[in-house]
PyMOL Python script that loads the backbone (N, CA, C, O; Angstrom):
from pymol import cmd

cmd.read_pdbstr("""\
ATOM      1  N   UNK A   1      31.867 187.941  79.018  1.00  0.00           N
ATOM      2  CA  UNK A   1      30.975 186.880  78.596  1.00  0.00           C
ATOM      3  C   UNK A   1      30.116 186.449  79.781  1.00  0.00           C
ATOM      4  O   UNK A   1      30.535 186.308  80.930  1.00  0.00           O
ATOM      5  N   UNK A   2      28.939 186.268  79.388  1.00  0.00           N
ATOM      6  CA  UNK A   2      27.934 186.362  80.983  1.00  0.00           C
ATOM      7  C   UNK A   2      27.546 184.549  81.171  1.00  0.00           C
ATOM      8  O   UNK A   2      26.561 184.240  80.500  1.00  0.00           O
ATOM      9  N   UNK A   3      27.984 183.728  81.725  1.00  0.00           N
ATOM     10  CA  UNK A   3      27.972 182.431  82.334  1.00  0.00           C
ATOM     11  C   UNK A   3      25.450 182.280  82.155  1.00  0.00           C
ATOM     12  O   UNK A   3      24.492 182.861  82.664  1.00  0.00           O
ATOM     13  N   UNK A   4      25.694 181.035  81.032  1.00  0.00           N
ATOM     14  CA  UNK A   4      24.560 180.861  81.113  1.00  0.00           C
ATOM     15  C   UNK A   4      24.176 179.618  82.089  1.00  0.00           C
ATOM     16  O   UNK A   4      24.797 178.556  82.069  1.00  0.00           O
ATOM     17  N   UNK A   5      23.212 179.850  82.837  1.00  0.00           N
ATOM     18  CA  UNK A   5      22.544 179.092  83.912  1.00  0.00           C
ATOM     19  C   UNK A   5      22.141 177.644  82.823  1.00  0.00           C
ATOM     20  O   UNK A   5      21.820 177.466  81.648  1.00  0.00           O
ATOM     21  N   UNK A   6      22.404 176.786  84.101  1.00  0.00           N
ATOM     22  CA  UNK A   6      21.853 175.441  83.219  1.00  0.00           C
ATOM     23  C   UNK A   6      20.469 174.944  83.802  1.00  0.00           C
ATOM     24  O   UNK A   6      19.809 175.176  84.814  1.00  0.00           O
ATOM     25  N   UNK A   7      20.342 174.116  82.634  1.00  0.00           N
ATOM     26  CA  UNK A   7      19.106 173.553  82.889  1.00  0.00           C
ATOM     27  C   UNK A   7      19.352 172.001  82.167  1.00  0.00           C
ATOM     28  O   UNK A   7      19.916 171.531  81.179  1.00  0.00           O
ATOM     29  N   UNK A   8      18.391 171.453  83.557  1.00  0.00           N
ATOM     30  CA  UNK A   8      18.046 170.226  83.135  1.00  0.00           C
ATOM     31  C   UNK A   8      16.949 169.783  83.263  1.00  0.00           C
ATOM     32  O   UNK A   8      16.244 170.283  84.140  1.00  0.00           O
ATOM     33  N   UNK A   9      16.360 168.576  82.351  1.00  0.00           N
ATOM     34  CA  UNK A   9      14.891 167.956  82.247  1.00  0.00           C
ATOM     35  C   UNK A   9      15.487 166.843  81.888  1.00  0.00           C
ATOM     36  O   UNK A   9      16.272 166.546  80.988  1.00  0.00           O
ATOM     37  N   UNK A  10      14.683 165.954  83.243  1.00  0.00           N
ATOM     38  CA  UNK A  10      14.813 164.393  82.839  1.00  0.00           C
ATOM     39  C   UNK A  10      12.915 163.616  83.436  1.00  0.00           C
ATOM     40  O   UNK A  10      12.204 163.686  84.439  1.00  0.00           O
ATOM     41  N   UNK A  11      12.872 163.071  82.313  1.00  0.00           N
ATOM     42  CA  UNK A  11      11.438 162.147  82.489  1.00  0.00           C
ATOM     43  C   UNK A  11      11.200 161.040  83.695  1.00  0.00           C
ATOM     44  O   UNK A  11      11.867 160.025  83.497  1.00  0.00           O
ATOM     45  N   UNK A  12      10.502 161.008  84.748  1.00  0.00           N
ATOM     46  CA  UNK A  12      10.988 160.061  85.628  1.00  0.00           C
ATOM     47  C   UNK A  12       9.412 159.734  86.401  1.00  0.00           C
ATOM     48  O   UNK A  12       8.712 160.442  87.125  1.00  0.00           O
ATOM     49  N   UNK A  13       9.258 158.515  85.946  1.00  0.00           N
ATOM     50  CA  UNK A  13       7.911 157.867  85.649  1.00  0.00           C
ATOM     51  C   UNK A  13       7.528 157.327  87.592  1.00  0.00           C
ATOM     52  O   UNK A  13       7.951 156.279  88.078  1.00  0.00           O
ATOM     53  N   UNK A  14       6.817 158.183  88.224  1.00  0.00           N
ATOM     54  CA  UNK A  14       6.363 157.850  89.664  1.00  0.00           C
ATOM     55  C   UNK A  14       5.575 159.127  89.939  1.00  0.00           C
ATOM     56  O   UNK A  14       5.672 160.293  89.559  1.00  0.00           O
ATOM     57  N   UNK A  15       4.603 158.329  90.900  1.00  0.00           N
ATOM     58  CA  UNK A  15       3.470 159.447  91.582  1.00  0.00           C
ATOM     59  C   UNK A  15       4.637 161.192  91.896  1.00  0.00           C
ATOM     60  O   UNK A  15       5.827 161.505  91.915  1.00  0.00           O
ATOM     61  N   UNK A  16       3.404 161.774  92.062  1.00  0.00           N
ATOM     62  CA  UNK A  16       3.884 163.014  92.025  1.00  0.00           C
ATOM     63  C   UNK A  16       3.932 163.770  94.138  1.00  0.00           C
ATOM     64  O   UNK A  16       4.060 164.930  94.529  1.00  0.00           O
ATOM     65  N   UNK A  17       3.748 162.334  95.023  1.00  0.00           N
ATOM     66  CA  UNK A  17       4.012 162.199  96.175  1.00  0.00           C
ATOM     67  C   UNK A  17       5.793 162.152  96.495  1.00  0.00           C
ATOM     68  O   UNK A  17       6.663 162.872  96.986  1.00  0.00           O
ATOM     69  N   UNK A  18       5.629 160.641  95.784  1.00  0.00           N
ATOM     70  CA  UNK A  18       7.018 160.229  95.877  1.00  0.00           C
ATOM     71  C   UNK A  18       8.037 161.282  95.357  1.00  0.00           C
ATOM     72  O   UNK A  18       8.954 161.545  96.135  1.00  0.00           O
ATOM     73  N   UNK A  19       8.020 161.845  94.308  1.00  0.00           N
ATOM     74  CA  UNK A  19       8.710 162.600  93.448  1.00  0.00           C
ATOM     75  C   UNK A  19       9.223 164.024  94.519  1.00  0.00           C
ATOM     76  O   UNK A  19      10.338 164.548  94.506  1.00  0.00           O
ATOM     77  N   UNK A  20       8.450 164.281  95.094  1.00  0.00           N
ATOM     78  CA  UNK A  20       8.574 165.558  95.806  1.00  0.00           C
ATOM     79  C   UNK A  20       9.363 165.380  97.167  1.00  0.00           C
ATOM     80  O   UNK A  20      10.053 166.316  97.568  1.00  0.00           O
ATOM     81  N   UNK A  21       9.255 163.888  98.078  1.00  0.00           N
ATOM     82  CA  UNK A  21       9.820 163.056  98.663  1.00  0.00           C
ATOM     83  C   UNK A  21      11.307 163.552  98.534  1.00  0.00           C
ATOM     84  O   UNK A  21      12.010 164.342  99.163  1.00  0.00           O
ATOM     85  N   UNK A  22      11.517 162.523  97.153  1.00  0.00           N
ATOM     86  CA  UNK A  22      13.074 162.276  96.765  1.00  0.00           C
ATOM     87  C   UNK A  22      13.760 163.400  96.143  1.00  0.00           C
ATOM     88  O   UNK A  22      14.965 163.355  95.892  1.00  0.00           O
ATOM     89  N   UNK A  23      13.053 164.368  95.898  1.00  0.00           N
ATOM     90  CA  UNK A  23      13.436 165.646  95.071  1.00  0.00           C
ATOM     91  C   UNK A  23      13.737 166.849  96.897  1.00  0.00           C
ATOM     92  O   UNK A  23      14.538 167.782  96.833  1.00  0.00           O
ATOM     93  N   UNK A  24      13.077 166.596  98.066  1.00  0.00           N
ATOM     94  CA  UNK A  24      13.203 167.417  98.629  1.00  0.00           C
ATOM     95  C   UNK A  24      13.913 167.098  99.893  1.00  0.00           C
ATOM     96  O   UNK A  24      14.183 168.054 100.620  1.00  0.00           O
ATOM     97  N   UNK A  25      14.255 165.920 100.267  1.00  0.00           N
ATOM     98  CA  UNK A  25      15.115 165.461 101.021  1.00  0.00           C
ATOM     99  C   UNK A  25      16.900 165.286 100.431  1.00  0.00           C
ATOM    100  O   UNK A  25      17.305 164.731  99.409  1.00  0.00           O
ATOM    101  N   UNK A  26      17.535 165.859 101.317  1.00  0.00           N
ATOM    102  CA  UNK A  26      18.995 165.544 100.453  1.00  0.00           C
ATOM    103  C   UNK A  26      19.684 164.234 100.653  1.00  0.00           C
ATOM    104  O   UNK A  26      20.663 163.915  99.979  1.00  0.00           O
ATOM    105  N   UNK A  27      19.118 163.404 101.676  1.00  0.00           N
ATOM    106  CA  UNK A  27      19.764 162.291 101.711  1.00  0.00           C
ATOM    107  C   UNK A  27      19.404 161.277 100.854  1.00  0.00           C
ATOM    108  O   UNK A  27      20.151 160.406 100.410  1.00  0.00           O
ATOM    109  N   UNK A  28      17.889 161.467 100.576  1.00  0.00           N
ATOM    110  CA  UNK A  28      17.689 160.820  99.070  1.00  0.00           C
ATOM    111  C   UNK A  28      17.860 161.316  97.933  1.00  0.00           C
ATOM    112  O   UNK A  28      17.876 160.410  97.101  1.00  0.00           O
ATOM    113  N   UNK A  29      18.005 162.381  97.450  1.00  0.00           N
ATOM    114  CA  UNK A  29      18.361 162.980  96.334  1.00  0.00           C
ATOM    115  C   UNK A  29      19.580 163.210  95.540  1.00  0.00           C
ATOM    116  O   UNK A  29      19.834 163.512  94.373  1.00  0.00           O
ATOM    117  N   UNK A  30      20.263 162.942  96.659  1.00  0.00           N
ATOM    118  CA  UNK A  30      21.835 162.507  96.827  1.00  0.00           C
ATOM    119  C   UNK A  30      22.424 161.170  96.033  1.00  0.00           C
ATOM    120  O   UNK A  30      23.456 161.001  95.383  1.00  0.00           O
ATOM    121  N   UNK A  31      21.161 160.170  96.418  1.00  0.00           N
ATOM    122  CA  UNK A  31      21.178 158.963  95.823  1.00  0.00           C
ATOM    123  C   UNK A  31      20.876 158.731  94.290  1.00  0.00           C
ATOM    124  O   UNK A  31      21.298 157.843  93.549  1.00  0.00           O
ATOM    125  N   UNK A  32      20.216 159.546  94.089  1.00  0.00           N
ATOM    126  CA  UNK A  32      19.199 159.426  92.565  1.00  0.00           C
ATOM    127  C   UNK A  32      20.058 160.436  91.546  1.00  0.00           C
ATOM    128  O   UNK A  32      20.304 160.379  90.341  1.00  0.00           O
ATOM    129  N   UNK A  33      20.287 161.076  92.258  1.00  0.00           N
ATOM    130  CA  UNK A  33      20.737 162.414  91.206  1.00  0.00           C
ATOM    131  C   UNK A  33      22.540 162.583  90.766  1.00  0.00           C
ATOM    132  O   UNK A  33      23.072 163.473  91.430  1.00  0.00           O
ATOM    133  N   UNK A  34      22.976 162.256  90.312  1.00  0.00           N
ATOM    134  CA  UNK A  34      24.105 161.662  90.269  1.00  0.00           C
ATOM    135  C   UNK A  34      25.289 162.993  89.573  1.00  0.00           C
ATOM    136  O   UNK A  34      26.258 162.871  88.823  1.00  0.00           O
ATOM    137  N   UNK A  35      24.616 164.315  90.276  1.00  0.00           N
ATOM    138  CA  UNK A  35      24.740 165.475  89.815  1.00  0.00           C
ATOM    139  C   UNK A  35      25.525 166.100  91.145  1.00  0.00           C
ATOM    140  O   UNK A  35      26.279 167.070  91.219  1.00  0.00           O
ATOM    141  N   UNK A  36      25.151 165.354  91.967  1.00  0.00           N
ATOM    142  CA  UNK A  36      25.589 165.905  93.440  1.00  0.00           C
ATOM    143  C   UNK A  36      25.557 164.589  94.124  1.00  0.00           C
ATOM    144  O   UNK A  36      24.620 163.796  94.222  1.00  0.00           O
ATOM    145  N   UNK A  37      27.352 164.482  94.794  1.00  0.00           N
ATOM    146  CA  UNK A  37      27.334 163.715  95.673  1.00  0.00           C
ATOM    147  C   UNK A  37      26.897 164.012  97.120  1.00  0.00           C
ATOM    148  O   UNK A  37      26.596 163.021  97.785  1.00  0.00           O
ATOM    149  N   UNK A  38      26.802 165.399  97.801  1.00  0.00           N
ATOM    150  CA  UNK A  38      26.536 165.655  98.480  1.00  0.00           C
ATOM    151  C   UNK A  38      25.707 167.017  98.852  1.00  0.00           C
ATOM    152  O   UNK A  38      26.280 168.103  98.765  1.00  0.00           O
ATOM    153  N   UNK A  39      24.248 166.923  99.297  1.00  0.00           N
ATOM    154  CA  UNK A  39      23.743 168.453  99.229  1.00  0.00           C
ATOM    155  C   UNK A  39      23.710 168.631 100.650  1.00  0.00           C
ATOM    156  O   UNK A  39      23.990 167.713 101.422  1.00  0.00           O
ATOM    157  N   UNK A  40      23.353 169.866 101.051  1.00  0.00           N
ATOM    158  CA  UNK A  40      23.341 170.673 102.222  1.00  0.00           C
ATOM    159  C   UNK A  40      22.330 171.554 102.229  1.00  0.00           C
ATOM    160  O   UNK A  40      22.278 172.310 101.258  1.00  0.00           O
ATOM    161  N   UNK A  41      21.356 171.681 103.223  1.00  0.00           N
ATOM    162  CA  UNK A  41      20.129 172.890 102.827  1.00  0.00           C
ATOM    163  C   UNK A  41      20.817 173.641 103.974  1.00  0.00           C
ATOM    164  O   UNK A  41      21.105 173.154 105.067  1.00  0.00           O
ATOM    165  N   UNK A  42      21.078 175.124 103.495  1.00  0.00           N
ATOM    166  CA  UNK A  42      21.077 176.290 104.481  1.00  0.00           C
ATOM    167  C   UNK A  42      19.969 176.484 105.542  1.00  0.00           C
ATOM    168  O   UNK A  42      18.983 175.807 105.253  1.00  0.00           O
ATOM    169  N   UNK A  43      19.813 177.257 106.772  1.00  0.00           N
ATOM    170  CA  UNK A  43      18.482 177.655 107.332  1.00  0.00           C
ATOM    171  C   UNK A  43      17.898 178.493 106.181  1.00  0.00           C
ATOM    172  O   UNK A  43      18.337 179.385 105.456  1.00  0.00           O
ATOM    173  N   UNK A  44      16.767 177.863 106.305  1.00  0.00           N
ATOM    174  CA  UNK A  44      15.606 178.818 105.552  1.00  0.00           C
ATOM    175  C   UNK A  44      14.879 180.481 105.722  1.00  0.00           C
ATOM    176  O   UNK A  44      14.029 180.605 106.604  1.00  0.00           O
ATOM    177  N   UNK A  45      15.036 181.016 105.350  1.00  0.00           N
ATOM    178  CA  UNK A  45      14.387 182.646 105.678  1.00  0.00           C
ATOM    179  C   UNK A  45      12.802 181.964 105.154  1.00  0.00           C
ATOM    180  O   UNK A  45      12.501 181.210 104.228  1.00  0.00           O
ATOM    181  N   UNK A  46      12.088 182.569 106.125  1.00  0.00           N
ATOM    182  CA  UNK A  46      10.334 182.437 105.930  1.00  0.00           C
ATOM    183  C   UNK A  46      10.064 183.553 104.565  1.00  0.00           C
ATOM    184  O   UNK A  46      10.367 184.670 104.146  1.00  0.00           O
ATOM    185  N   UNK A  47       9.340 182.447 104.279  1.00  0.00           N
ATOM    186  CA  UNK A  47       8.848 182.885 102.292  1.00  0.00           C
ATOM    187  C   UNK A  47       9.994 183.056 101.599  1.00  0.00           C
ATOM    188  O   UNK A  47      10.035 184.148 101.033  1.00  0.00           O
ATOM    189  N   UNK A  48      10.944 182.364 101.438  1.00  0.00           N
ATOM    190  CA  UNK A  48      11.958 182.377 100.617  1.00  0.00           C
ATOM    191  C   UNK A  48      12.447 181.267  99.735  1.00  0.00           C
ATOM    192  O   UNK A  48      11.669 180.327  99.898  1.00  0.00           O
ATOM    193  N   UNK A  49      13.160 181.024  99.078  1.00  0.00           N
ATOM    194  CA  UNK A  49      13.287 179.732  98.670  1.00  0.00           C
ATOM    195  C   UNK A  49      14.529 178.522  99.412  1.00  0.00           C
ATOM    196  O   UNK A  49      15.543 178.822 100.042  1.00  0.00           O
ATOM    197  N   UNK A  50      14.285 177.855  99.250  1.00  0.00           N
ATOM    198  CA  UNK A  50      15.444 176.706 100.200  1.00  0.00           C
ATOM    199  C   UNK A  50      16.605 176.726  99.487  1.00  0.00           C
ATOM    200  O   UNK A  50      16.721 176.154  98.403  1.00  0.00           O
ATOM    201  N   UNK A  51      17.634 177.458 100.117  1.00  0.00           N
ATOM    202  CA  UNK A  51      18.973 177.463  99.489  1.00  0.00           C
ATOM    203  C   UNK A  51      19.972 176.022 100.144  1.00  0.00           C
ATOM    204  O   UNK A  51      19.844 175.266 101.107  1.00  0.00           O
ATOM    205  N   UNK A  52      20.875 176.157  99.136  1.00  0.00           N
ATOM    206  CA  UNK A  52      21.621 174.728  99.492  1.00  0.00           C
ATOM    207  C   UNK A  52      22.852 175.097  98.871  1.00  0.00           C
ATOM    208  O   UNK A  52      22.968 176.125  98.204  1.00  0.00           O
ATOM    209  N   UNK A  53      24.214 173.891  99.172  1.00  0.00           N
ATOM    210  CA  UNK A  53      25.259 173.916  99.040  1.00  0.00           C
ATOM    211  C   UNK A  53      25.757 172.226  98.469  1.00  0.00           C
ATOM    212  O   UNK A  53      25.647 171.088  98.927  1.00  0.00           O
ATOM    213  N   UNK A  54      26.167 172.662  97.596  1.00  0.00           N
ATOM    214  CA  UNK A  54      26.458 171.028  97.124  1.00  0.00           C
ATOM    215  C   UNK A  54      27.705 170.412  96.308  1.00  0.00           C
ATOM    216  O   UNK A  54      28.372 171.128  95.561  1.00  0.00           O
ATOM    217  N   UNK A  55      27.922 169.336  96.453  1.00  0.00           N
ATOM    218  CA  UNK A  55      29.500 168.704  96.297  1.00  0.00           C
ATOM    219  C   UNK A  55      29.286 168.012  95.239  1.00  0.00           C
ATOM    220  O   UNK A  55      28.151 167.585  95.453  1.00  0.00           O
ATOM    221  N   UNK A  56      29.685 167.515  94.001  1.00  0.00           N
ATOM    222  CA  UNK A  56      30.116 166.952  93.478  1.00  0.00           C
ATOM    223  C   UNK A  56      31.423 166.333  93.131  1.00  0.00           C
ATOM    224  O   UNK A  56      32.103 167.042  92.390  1.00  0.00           O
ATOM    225  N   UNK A  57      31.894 165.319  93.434  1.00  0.00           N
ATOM    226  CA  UNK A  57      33.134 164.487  93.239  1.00  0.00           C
ATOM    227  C   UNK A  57      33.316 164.229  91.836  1.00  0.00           C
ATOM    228  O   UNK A  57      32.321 163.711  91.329  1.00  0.00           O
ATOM    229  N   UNK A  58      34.646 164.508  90.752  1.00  0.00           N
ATOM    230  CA  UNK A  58      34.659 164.017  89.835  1.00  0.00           C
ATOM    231  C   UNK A  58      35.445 162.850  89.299  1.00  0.00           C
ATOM    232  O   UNK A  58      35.566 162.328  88.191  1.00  0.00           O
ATOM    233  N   UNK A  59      36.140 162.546  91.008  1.00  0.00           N
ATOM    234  CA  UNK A  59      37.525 161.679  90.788  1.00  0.00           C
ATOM    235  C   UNK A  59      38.934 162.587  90.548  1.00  0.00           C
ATOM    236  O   UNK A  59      38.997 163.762  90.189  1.00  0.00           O
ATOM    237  N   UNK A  60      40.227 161.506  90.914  1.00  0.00           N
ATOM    238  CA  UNK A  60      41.215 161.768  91.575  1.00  0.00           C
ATOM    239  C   UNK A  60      41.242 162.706  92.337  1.00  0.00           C
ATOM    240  O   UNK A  60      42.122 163.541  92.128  1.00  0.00           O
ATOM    241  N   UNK A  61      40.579 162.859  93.154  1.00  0.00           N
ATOM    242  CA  UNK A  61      40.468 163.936  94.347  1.00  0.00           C
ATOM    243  C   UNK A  61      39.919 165.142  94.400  1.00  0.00           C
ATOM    244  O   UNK A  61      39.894 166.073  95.205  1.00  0.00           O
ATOM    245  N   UNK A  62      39.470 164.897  93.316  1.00  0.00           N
ATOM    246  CA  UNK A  62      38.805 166.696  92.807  1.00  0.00           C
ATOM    247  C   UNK A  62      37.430 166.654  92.884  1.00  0.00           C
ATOM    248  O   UNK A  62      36.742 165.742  92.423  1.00  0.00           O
ATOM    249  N   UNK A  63      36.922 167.862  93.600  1.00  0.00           N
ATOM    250  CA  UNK A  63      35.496 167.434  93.247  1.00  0.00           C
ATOM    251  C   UNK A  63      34.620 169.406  93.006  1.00  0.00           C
ATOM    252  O   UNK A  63      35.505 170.244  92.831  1.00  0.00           O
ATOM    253  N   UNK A  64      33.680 169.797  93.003  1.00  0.00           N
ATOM    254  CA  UNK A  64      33.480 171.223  92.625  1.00  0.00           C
ATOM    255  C   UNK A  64      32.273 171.245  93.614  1.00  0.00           C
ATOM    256  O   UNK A  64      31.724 170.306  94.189  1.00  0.00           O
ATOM    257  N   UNK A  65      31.964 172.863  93.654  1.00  0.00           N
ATOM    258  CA  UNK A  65      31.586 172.877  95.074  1.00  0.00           C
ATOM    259  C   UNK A  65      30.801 173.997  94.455  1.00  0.00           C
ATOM    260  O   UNK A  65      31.280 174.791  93.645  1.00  0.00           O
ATOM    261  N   UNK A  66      29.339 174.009  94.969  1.00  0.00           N
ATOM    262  CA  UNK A  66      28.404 175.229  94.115  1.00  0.00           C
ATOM    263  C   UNK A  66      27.293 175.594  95.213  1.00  0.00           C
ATOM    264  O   UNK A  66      27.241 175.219  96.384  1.00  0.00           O
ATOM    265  N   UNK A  67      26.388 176.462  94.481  1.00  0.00           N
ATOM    266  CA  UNK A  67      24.888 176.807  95.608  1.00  0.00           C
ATOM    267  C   UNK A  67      24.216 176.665  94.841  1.00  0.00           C
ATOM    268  O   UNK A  67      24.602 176.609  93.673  1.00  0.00           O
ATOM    269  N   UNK A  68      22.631 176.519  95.267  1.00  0.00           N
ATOM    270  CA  UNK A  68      21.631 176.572  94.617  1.00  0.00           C
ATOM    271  C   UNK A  68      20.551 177.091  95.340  1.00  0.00           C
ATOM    272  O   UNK A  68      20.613 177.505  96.498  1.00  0.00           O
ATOM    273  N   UNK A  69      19.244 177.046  94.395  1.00  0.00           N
ATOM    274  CA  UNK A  69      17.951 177.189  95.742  1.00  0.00           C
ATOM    275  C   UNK A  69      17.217 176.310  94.712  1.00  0.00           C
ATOM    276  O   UNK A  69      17.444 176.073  93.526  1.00  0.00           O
ATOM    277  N   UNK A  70      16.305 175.927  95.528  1.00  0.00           N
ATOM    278  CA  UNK A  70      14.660 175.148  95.402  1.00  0.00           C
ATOM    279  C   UNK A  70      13.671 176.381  95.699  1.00  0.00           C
ATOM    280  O   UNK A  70      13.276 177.029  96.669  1.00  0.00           O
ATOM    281  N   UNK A  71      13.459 176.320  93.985  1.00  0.00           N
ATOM    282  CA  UNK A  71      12.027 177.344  94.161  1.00  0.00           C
ATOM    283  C   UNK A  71      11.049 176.358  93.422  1.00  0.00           C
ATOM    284  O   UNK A  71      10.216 177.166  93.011  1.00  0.00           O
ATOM    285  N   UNK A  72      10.627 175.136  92.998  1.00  0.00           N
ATOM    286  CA  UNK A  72       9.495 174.549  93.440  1.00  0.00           C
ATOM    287  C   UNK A  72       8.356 174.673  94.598  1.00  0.00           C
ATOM    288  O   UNK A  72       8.603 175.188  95.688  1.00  0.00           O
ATOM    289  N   UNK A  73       7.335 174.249  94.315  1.00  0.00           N
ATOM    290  CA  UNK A  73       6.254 174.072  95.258  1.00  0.00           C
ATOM    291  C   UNK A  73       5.267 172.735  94.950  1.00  0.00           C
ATOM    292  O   UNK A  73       4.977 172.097  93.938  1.00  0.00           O
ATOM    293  N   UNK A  74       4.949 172.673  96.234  1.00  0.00           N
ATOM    294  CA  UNK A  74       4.060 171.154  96.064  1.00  0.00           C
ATOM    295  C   UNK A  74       2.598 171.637  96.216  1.00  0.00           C
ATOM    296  O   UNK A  74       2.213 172.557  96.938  1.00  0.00           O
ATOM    297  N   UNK A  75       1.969 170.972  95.533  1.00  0.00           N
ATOM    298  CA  UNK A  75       0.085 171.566  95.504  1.00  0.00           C
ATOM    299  C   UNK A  75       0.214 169.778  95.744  1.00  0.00           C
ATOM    300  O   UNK A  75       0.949 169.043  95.085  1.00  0.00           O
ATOM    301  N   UNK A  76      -0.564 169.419  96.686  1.00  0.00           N
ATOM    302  CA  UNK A  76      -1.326 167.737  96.446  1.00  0.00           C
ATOM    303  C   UNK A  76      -2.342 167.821  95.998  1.00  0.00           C
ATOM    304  O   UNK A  76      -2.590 166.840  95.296  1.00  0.00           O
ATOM    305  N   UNK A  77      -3.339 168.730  96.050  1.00  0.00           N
ATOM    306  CA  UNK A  77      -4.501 168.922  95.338  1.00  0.00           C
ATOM    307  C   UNK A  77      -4.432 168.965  93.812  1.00  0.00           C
ATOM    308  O   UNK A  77      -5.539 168.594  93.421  1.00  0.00           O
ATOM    309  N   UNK A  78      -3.765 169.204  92.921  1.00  0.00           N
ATOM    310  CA  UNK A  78      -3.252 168.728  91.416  1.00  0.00           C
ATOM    311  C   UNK A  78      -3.146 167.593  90.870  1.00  0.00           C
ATOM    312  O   UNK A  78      -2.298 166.712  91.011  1.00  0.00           O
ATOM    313  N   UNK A  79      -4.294 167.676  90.070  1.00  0.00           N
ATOM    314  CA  UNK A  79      -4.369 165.891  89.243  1.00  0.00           C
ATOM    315  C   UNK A  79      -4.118 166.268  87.851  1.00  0.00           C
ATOM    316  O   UNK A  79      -4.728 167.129  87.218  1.00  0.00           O
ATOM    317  N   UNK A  80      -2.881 165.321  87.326  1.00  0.00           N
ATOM    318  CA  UNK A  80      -2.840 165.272  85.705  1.00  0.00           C
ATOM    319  C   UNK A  80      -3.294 163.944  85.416  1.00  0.00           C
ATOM    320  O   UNK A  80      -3.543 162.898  86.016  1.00  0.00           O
ATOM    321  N   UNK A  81      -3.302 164.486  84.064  1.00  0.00           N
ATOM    322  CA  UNK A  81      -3.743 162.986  83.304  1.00  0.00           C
ATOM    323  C   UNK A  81      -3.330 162.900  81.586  1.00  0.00           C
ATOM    324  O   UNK A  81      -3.298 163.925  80.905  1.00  0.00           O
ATOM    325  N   UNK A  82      -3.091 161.820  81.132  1.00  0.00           N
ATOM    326  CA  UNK A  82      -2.102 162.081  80.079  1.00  0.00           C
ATOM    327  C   UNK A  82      -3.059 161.512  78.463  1.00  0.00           C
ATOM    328  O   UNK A  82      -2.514 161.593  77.362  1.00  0.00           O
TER     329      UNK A  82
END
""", "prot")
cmd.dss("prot")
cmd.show_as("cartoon", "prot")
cmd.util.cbc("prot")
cmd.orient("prot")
């Protein structure tokens, strides 16, 4: 049975400065995202994506331990409008 990748989408109403801010720093993202108590970015390989390591606590002492990467990108030059 082949393990399907998750996905999540959540709506979260702030400039698209800030957003990239709190989405790309782990000490704030840490705070907001309540998915991971603790992230870790690996060194980066040039042109690659930002891999990471991250903790989640679920209580009584247990907590699960995973990887990821950040393949986002930031354009500031991009204006929406609704």
């Amino acid at each position: 049975m082949k393990n399907k990748p998750i996905y999540v989408e959540v709506p979260i109403y702030t400039n698209l400065e800030k957003l990239w801010e709190y989405t790309q720093k782990p000490h704030l993202h840490e705070k907001w995202d309540l998915r991971f108590s603790s992230i870790t970015y690996l060194p980066k390989e040039e042109n690659e994506p930002q891999h990471f390591v991250y903790k989640t606590k679920i209580g009584f002492g247990v907590q699960i331990e995973g990887w990821g990467k950040s393949v986002g990108q930031h354009h500031a030059d991009m204006v929406y409008s609704s």
